[in-house]
N, C-alpha and C positions, 0 to 999 in steps of 0.2 A: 443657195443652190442655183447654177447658172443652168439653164436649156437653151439648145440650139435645134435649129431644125437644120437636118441635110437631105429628106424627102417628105411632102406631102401633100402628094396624088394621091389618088384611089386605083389609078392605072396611067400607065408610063404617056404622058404629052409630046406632042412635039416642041421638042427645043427651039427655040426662034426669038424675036423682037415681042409680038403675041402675050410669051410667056416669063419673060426678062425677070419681072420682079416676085415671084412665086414658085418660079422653076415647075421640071418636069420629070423629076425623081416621084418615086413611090416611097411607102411612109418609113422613114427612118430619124430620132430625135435621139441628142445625146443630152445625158444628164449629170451634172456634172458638183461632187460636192463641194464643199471649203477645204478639205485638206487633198483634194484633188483624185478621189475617187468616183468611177467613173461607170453610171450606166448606160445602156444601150438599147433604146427600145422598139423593136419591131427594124426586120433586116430587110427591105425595099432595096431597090437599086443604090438611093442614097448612100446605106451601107458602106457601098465601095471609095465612095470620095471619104468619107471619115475613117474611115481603114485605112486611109493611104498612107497615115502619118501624122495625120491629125491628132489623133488620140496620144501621140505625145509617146511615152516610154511605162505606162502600166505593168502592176505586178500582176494587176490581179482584173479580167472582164467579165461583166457581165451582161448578158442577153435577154431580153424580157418581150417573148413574143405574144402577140395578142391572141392567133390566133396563126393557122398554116396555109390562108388561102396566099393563091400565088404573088400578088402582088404585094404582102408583105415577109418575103422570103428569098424571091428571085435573088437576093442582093446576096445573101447567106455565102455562098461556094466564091463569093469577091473580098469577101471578110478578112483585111488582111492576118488580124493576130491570130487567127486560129490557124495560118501555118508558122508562127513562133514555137521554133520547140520550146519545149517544157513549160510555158507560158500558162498560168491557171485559167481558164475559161470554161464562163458556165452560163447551161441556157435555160433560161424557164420559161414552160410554155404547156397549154392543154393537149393532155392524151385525147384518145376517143375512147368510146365503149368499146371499142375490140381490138385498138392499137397503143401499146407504148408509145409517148412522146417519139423515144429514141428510134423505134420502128418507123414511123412517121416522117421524121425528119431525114431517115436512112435510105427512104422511096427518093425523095428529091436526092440527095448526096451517094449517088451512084449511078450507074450507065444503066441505060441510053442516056437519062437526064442530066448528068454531070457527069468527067470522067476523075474525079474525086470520093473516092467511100469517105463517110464520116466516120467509119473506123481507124483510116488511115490516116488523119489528121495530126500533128505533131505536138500538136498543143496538147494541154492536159485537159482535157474536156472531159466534164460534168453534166448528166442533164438531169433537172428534176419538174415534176410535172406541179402545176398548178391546176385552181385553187388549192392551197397548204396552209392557212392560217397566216400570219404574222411572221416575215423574214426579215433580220438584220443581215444586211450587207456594208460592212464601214458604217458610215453615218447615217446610211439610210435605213428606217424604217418602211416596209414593201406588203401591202395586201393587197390582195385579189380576188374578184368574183368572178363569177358566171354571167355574160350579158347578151341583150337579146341581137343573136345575129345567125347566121346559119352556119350551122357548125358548133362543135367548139371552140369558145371565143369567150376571152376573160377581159375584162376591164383591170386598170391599174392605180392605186393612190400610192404615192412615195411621198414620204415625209422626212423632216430632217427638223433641228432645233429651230429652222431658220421659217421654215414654214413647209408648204404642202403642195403638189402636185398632183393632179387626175389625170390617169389617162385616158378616155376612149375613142379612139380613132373609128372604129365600125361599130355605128351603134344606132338601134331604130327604137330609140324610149316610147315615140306615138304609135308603136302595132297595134292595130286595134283600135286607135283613142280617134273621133272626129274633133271633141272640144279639147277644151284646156287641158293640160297634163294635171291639173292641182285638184285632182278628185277625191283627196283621202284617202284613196288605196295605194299599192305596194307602186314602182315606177323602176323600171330596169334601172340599175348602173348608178341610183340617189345613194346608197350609204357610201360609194366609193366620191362622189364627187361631192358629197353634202360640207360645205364650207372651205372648203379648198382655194387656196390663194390664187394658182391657176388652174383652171379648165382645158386641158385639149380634146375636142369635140368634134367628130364627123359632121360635115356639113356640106354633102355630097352635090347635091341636089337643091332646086329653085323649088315654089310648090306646085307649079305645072308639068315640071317631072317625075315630083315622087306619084304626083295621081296613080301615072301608070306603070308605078314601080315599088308598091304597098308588099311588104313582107320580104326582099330584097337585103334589109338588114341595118338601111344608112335612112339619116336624117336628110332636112333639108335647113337651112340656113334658120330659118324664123324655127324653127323648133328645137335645136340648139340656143338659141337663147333663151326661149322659153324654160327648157330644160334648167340651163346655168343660172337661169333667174328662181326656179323651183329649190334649186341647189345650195343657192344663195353664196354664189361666188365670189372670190373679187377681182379677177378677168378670167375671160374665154377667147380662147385663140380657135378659130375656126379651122378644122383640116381636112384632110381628107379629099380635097379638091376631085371633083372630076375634070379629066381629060380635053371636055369639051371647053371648059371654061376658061377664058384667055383673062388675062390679067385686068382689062375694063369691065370684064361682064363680072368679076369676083369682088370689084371695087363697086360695081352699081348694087351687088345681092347684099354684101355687106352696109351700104350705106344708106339701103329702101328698108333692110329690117331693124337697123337701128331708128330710123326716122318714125316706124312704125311702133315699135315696143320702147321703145323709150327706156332702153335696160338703164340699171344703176351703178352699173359697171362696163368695164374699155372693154369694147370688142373687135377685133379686127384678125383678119386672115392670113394665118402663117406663111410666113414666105419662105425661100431657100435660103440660109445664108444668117436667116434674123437672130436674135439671142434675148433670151428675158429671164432678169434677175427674179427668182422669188425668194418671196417674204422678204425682199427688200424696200 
């Protein structure tokens, strides 16, 4: 199973020198399996460079959102296969308590906000709501939980013969915790990433920012490790970048909290463009 990243921000950066090696897309990661079927996770700006062509000639897409805040959606109405006629396309993602996924997704994919209905779409689109238990798609095996962020918001494990992927881009494991996460209680978003080949984990935040941003929903860099160390992974790709942070200060947060925890596994900060084999 090959992953690529084509956004991941937490919110749109400015493009420049700054942000060269990390880019300034919002979260978008294709996953991609050995007989070359292909998923698509969380639709950020990103979205639209991997729609462009990239994705090759697919029968069959699928979409796997985390959750519908804006910054991983915006990309959605740029998508290119969903105007492939008759093209199968399917999205999964959390309803709320009083909306349909497809209600939901139907507020963005319509005017004022877009002058596209997601009814009018040409493709054959599918949407089914998550958590569902256990989905085969092609090669992939797909579960999903409920994890702690505001909203509706799922985490993601995809698995294939080759090995395993986590996903959680928005995720605050420490709400509530001042010490260690390893307390012997429950821990958001562990049976989704417990042993998992790769980790993709929000890492919004330094710890001088989450101070004044406790309940918000994102980690900060040393507690995604902590996390992926509790997880007992065998790497974590750090994402979720915010905005502010230029490609030196996300090389200094990464290489002060590996100097500090002293993980047992690679860690390093997804950039635009990178690609990593798992279970290889």
């Amino acid at each position: 199973m090959r992953v690529k990243f084509w956004g991941t921000r937490g919110s749109l950066a400015s493009p420049g020198p700054d942000t060269a090696r990390y880019g300034g897309n919002t979260a978008c990661v294709e996953v991609r399996g050995e007989d070359g079927a292909v998923l698509v996770l969380d639709a950020g700006t990103g979205i639209r460079l991997l729609g462009g062509g990239a994705l090759g000639t697919p029968s069959r897409v699928d979409l796997l959102l985390t959750h519908l805040h804006m910054d991983h959606v915006q990309g959605l109405g740029f998508f290119g296969p969903l105007y492939v006629p008759g093209l199968e396309v399917h999205i999964w993602g959390p309803a709320s308590t009083t909306l349909s996924l497809r209600a939901r997704l139907g507020r963005y994919m319509s005017p004022p906000l877009f002058p596209v209905r997601l009814r009018d779409l040409p493709c054959r689109l599918t949407v089914h709501e998550v958590p569902c238990g256990t989905v085969h798609i092609g090669p992939f095996s797909v579960d999903s939980a409920l994890v702690c962020h505001p909203g509706p918001t799922t985490g993601f494990r995809i698995s294939t013969a080759q090995g395993t992927l986590a996903y959680l881009p928005d995720h605050e494991p420490a709400l509530g915790v001042s010490g260690p996460m390893a307390g012997g209680g429950w821990t958001s978003g562990l049976a989704l990433a417990e042993g998992a080949d790769l980790l993709i984990h929000d890492a919004q935040y330094d710890d001088r920012e989450y101070a004044a941003r406790v309940g918000w929903g994102h980690s900060t860099v040393s507690r995604a490790v902590e996390f992926a160390a509790l997880a007992r992974v065998g790497r974590l790709a750090l994402f979720h970048h915010d905005p502010g942070h230029d490609d030196a200060m996300l090389d200094t947060l990464v290489a002060e909290a590996v100097a500090r925890q002293r993980p047992s596994f690679p860690v390093e900060a997804a950039g635009e463009g990178a690609t990593i084999d798992v279970g290889r």
